[in-house]
C-alpha positions as CSV (number, residue, x, y, z in Angstrom):
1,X,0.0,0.0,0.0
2,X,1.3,3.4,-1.1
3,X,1.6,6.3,1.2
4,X,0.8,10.1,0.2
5,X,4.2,12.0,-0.1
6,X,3.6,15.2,1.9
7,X,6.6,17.3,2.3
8,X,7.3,18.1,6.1
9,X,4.8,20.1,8.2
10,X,5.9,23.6,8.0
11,X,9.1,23.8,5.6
12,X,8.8,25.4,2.4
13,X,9.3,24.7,-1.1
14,X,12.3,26.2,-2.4
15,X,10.3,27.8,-4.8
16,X,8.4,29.6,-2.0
17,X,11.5,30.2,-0.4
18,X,13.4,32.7,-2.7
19,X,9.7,34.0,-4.7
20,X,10.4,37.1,-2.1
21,X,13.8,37.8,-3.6
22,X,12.7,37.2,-7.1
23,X,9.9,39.8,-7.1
24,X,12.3,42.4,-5.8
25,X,15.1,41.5,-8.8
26,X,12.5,42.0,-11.4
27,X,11.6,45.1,-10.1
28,X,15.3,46.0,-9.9
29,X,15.3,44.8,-13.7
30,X,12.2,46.7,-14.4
31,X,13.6,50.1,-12.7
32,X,16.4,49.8,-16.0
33,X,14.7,48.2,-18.0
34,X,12.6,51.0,-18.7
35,X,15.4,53.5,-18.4
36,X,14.3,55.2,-15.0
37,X,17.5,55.4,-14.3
38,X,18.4,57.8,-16.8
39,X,14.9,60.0,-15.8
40,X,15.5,60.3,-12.5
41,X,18.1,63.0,-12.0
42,X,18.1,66.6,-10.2
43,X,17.1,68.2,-13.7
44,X,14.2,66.1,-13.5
45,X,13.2,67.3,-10.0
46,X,14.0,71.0,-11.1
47,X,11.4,70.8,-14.0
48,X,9.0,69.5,-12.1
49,X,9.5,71.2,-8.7
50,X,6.0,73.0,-8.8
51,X,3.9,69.7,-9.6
52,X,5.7,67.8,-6.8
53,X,5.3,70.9,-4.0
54,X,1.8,71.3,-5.0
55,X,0.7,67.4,-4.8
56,X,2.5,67.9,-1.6
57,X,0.6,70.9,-0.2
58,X,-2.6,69.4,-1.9
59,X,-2.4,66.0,-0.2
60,X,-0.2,66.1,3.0
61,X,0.4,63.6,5.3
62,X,-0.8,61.3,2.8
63,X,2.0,62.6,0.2
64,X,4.2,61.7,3.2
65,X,2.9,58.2,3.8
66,X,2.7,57.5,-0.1
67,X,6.7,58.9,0.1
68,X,7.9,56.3,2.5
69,X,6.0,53.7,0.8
70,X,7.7,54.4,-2.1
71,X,10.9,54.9,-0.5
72,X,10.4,51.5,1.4
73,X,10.1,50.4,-2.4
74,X,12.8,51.3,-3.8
75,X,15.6,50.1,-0.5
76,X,13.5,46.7,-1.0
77,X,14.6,46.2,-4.7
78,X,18.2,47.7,-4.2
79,X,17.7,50.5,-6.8
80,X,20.4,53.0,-6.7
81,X,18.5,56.2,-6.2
82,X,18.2,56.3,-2.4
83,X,20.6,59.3,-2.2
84,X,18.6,61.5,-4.6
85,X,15.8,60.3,-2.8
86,X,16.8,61.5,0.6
87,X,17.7,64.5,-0.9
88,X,14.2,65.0,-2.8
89,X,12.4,64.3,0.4
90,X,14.0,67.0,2.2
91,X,13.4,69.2,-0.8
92,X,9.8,68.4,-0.5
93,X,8.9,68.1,3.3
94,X,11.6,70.0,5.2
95,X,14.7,68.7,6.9
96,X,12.5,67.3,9.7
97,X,9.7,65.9,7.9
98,X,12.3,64.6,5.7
99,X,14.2,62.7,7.8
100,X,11.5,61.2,9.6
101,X,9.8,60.4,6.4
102,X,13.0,59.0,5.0
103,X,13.8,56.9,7.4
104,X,10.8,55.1,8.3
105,X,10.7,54.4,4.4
106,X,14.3,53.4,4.4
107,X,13.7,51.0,7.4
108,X,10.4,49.2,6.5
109,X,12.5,48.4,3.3
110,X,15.8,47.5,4.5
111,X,13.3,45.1,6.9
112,X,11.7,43.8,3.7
113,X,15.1,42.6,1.9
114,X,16.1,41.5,5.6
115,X,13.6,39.4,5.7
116,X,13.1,37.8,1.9
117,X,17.2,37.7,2.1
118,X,17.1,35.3,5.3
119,X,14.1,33.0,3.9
120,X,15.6,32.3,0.5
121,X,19.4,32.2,1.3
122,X,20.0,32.7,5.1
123,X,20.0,28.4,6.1
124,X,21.5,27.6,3.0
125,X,24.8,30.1,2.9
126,X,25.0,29.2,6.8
127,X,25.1,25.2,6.4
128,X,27.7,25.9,4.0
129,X,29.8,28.3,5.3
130,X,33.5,27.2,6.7
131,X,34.6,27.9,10.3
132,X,35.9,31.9,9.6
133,X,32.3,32.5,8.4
134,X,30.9,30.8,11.6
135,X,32.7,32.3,13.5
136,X,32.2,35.7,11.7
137,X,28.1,35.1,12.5
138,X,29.2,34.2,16.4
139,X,30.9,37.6,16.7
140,X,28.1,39.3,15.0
141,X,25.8,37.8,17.2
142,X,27.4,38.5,20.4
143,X,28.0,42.2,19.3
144,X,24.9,42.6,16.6
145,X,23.5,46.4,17.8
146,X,27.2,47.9,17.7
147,X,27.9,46.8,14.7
148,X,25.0,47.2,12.6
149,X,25.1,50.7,14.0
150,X,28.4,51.3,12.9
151,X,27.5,49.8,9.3
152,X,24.8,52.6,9.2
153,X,26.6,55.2,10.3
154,X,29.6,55.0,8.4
155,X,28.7,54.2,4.8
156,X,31.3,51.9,3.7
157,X,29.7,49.2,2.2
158,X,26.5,49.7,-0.2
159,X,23.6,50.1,1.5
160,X,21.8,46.9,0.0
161,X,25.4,45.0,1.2
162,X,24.4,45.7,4.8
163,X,20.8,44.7,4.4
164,X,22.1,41.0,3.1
165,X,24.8,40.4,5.6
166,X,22.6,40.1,8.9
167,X,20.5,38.4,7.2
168,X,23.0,35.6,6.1
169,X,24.6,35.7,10.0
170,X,21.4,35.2,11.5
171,X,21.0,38.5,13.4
172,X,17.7,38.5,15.1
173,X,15.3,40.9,13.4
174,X,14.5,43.6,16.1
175,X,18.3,44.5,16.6
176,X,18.8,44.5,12.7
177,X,15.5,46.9,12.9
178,X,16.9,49.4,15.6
179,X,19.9,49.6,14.2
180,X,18.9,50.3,11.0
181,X,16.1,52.8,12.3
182,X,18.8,54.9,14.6
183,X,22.1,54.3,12.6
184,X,20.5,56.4,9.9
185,X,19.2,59.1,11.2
186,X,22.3,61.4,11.4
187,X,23.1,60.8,7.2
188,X,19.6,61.1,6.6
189,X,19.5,64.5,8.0
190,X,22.4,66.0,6.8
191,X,21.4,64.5,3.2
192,X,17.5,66.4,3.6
193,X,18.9,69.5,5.1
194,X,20.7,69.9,1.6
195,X,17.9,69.2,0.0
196,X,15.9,71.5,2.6
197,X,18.6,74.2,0.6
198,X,18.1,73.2,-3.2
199,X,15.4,75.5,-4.2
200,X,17.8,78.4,-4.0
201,X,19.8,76.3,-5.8
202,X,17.6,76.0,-8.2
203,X,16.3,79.8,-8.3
204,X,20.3,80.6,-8.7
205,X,20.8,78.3,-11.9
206,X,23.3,76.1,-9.7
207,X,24.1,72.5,-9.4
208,X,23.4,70.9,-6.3
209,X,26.5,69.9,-4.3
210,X,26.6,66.5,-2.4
211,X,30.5,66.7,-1.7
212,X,29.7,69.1,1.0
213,X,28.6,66.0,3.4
214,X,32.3,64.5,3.5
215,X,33.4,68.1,5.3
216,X,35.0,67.9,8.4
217,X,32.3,69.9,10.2
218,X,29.7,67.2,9.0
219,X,31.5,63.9,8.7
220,X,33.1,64.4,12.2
221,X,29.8,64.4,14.1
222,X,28.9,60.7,12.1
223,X,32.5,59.6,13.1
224,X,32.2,60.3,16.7
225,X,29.1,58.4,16.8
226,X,30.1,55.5,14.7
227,X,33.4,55.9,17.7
228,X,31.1,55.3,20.3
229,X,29.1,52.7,19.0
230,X,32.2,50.4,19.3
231,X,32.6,51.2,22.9
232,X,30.7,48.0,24.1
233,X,32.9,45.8,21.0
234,X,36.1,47.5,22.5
235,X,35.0,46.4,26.4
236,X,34.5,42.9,25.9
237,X,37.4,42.3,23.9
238,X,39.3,44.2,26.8
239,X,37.6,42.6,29.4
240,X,37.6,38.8,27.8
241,X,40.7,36.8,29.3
242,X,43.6,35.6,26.8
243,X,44.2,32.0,27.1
């Protein structure tokens, strides 16, 4: 007498498993695809810098919402127009609005890759990964907030890079989530204060200028934060015995 096959109680197909991660490449294939990449620029904002203020006027905190979603979008399929986005949305809503706006978009999608990143690949990089990736993912563990806070505050990995990593080392989703949220904040501000600036920019005919945010008087602040964020890394390696 045959028996049904049934595949385990509550494992997934491995179709199932990476559909998250394939609906978020096509929709970074559709972003070039259809050349958005070459229509999205600050020319673009400038021409249409009345349309955009007065949707935002006209609608409110419903342009805001509908601007996170977006921005959530667009951090969830890796498309490389987060800076010009930041910038926009303080352009649009004000260095405070901005950043608040910004970042809850930036988080809710840097949660979404998180999350479609550590169904389709997380188990299966881990069980293959040699001992200097293991133990990688035990340090990572141990230390997860600091670091992920550091990775957010200093930008020196792309900013899809440190939405796969945590993923892959298993770091549990609410610290991924607050250090994503509060790591952010300080670039996010600085980037939407500048964009606070670019409609006198625009009125003077100039180019907007995004060098300005690697000046000492701005990139030190970020330093000293990302400096203090290490203090609890630097502790227990000081305080851990050598054998």
């Amino acid at each position: 007498m045959s028996t049904p096959n049934t595949a385990p109680v509550g494992r997934k197909s491995p179709l199932r498993r990476v559909l998250p991660l394939v609906v978020l490449a096509l929709g970074l294939a559709a972003f070039f695809g259809l050349g958005l990449h070459r229509q999205l620029s600050f020319d673009a904002l400038r021409d249409n810098r009345v349309v955009l203020m007065d949707l935002v006027s006209r609608w409110g905190v419903l342009a805001g919402l509908g601007y996170a979603m977006l921005y959530a979008a667009v951090v969830a399929c890796s498309l490389p127009i987060g800076l010009l986005l930041t910038v926009t949305g303080g352009f649009l809503f004000g260095p405070y609005k901005g950043t608040v706006i910004v970042v809850c978009g930036a988080t809710l999608g840097a949660i979404l890759l998180f999350l479609a990143a550590r169904t389709a690949l997380g188990d299966v990089l881990r069980a293959k990964a040699g001992p200097f990736v293991q133990k990688l993912e035990a340090g990572f563990r141990e230390n997860a907030l600091s670091y992920m806070l550091i990775l957010r505050l200093v930008p020196l990995f792309p900013f899809w890079l440190v939405n796969i990593v945590p993923a892959i080392l298993g770091v549990p989703l609410r610290v991924y989530a607050i250090g994503t949220f509060f790591g952010i904040i300080p670039a996010t501000f600085v980037y939407a204060g500048l964009g606070n600036g670019l409609g006198a920019v625009f009125d003077a005919g100039g180019e907007p200028d995004l060098k300005n945010i690697f000046k000492l008087e701005v990139i030190g602040p970020i330093l000293g934060l990302a400096a203090l964020s290490l203090i609890p890394v630097v502790y227990k390696t000081l305080k851990t015995p050598r054998g």
